[in-house]
N, C-alpha and C positions, 0 to 999 in steps of 0.2 A: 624476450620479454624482460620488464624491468623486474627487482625485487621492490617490494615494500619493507617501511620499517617490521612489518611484523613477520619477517620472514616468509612469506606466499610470494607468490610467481602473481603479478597485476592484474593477470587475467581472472585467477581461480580469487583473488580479495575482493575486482570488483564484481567477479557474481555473487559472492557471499554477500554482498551490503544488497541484495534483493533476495535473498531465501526467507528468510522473516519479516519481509518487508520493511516497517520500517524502523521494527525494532533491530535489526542488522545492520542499517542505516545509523542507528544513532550509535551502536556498538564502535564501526569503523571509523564514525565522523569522529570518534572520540580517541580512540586507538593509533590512526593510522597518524604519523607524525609530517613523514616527508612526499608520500606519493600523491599529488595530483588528481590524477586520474581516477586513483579508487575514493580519493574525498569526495569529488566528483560525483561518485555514482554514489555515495553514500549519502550525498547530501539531496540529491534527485530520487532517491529511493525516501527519504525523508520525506520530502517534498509532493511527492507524488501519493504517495500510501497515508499519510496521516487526513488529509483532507477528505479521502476518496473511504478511508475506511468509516470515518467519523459518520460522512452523510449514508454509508451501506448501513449501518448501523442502526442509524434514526428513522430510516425511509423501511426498513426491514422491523424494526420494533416498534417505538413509541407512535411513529406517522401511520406504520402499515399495519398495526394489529389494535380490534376496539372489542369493547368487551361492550354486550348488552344485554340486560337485566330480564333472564323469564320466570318464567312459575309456572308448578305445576302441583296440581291439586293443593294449594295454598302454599308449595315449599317453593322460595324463592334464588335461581343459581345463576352466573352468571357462564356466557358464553363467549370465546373468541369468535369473531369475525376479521376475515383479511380485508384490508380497502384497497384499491389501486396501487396508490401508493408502495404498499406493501412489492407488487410487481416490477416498480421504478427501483427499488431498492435491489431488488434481486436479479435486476439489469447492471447496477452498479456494482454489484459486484462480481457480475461474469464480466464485465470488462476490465474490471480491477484485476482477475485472472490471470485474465487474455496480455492486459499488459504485464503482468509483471512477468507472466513465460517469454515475450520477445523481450524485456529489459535486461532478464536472467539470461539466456543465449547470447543476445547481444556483447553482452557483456564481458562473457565467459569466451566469447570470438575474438577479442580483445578490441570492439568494435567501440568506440565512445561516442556514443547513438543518443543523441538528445532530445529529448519532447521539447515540443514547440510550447513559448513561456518558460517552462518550471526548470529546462534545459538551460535557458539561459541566466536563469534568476542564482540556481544550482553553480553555474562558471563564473560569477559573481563571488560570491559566496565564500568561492576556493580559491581565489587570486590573491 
């Protein structure tokens, strides 16, 4: 295995740029000077986790939880309710999960396993 400029073994740098997703991402995109490979995942770890957390976020708070106004004996409180929504969002992020444990393994196999689009936009990116 290659080294990186920051002294790790390519393997163990490019599963680090997915442990924090993609705040690991933008640590190594920044960091790493000469390796490739782990820009790579840093910038596909970017790539893939900022979008996917943004809409977890939205579809899980703002979209998936309403608040509606009752009373009771004249005092008036407000109550959460979930909407659907709310379930879409807590889809997006089991599979936010789910990918990031194969991108992390992957990774860490020293396997440079690209998601269809964001893999390619990502090998762009780093050329």
């Amino acid at each position: 295995m290659a080294k990186t400029s920051m002294n790790l073994e390519e393997n163990v740098a490019s599963a680090l740029c997915y442990v924090l997703t993609w705040l690991t991402g933008i640590i190594f995109f920044i960091m790493e000077k000469e390796n490739k490979t782990v820009k790579f995942h840093a910038m596909q770890s970017i790539l893939t986790f900022i979008p996917l957390t943004i809409v977890g976020w939205i579809f899980t708070g703002p979209l998936g939880v309403t608040w509606s106004q009752n009373s009771v004996y004249g005092y008036a409180y407000s109550v959460p309710s979930v909407s659907p929504l709310y379930y879409v969002g807590l889809l997006i992020l089991v599979i936010m999960f789910i990918l990031w444990l194969i991108l992390l393994i992957k990774a860490y196999q020293g396997e440079k396993f690209k998601l269809p689009v964001i893999g390619d936009i990502a090998e762009k990116q780093v050329k």
